[in-house]
C-alpha positions in Angstrom: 63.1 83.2 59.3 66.7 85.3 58.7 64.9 88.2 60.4 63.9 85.7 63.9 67.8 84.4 63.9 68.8 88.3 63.0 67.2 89.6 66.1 67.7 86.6 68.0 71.8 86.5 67.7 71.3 90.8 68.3 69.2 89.7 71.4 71.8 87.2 72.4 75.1 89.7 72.1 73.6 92.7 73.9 72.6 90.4 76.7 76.8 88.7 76.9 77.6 92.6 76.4 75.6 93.7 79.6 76.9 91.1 81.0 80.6 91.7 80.0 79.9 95.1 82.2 82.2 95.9 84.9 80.4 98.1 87.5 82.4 100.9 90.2 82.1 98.9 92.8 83.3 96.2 91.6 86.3 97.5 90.0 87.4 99.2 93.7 87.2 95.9 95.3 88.9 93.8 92.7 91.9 96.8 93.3 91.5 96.9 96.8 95.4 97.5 98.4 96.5 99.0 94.7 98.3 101.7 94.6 95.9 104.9 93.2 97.2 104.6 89.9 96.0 101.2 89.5 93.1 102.1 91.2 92.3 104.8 89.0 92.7 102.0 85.6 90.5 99.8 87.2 87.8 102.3 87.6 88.0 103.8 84.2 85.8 102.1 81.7 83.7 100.6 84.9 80.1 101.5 84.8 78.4 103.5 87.1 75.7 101.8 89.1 72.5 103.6 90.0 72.7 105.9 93.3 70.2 107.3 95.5 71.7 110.3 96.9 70.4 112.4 99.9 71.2 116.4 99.1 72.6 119.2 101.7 68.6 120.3 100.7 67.0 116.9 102.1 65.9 115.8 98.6 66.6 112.9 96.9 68.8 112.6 93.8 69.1 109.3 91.7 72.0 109.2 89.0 69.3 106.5 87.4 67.4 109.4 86.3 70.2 111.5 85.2 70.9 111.8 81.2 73.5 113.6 81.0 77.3 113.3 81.3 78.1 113.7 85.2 81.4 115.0 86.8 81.3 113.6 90.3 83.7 115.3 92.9 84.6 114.1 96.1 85.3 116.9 98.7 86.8 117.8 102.7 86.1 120.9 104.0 89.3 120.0 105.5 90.8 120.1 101.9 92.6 122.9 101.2 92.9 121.8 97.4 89.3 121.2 97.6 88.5 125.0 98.3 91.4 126.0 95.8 89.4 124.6 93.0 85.8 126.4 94.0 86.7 129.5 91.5 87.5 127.3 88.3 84.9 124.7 89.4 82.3 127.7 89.5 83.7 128.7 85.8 82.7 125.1 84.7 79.6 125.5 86.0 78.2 128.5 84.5 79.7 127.3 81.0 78.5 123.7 81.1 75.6 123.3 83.4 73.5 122.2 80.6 75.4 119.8 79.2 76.8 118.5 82.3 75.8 117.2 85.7 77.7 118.9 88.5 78.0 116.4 91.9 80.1 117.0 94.9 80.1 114.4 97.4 81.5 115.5 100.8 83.5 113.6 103.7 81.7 116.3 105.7 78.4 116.2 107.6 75.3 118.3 106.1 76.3 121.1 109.1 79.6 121.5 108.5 79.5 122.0 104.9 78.5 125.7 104.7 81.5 127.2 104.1 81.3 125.6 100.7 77.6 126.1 100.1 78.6 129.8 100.4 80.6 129.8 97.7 79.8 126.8 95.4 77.6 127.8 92.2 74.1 126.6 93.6 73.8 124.3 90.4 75.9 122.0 91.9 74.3 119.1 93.9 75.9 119.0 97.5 76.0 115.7 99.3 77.1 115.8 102.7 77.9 112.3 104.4 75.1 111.0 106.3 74.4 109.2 109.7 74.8 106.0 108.2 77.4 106.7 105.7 80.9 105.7 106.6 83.3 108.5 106.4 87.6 107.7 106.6 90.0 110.3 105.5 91.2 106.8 103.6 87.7 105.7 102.5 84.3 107.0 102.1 81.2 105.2 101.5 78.0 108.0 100.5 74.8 106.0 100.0 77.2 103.1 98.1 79.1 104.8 96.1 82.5 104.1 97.9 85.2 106.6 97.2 89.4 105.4 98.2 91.4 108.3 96.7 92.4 111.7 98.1 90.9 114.9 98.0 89.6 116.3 95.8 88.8 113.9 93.4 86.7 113.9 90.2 85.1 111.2 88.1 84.2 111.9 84.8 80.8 109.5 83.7 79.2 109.5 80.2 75.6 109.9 79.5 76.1 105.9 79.2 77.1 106.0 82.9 80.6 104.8 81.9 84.0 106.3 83.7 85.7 107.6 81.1 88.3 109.6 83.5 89.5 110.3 87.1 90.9 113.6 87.8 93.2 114.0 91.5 93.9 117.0 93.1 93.8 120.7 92.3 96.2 123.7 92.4 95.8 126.1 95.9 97.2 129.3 96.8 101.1 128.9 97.6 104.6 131.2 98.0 104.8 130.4 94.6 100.9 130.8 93.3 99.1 133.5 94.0 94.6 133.2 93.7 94.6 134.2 90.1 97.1 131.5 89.1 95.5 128.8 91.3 92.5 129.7 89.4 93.8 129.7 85.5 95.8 126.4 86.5 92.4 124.3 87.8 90.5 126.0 85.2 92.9 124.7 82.4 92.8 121.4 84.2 89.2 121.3 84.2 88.2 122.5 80.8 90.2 119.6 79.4 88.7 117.1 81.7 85.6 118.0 81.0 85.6 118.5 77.3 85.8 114.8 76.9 82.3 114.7 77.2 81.4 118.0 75.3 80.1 117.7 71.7 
């Protein structure tokens, strides 16, 4: 009989927990008009809900299916930070492709994004924007998974599918920066994003 209410009550508290569960999509709304910091609180700790995504390669990728930690980047090909991080992002790549989901989600249509399939690591899953996705310099929305920060931007998900950080921005070249230290800067910036999820 302890072992039915034992099981029962560990029934009963993983169901109020799933429940408890705040999902992307539901943290962007409730922060709709925030500011990006308070967006950015919101969606950590949200849960990622399950995506079907349409590749640059016409295939279809669900983050259902996907057991491993994920770093999922929004990009522009308008983005000049965006092509500023390609060398370090390419460094992450080689070092923690298996152990780590690579996604870049574009504002771009699937033929304009070939200046970035040229020099992205081909690891990396490109997903171009869609004929039916909606695409704002202010707010994107690929297959439902609705993106309202800048450019680019990376999520950092668990293998439990849980935002544990959102990264903004990268270094590019400047007066003051030359390729080398653009690269070494995102790199750093990267690595320590990333290793969250690195055992």
């Amino acid at each position: 009989m302890k072992r039915i209410v034992t099981l029962l009550l560990v029934i009963v508290s993983s169901s109020s927990m799933l429940a408890q569960r705040t999902y992307y999509n539901q943290a962007v709304n409730s922060c709709a008009g925030k500011s990006s910091e308070e967006l950015i609180s919101c969606i950590k700790n949200s849960y990622l809900l399950d995506y079907d995504f349409k590749t640059d390669q016409d295939k279809l990728v669900s983050t259902k299916e996907i057991k491993k930690p994920i770093v999922l980047i929004t990009a522009a090909t308008w983005s000049a930070p965006c092509f500023g991080q390609v060398p370090a992002l390419n460094r992450m790549v080689k070092k923690y492709h298996e152990q780590v989901e690579f996604i870049m989600i574009f504002w771009d249509s699937k033929d304009k994004i070939k200046r970035f399939q040229d020099k992205l690591d081909s690891r990396i899953t490109l997903i171009p924007a869609g004929a039916d996705d909606k695409v704002e310099k202010g707010n994107l929305d690929i297959s439902g998974f609705v993106h309202k920060l800048d450019y680019p931007t990376a999520y950092l998900i668990d293998k439990n599918k849980k935002f544990l950080d959102v990264k903004r921005g990268a270094a590019t070249p400047s007066k003051t920066m030359n390729w080398d230290q653009v690269t070494d800067t995102n790199t750093k910036e990267l690595e320590t994003f990333i290793s969250q999820v690195i055992n």
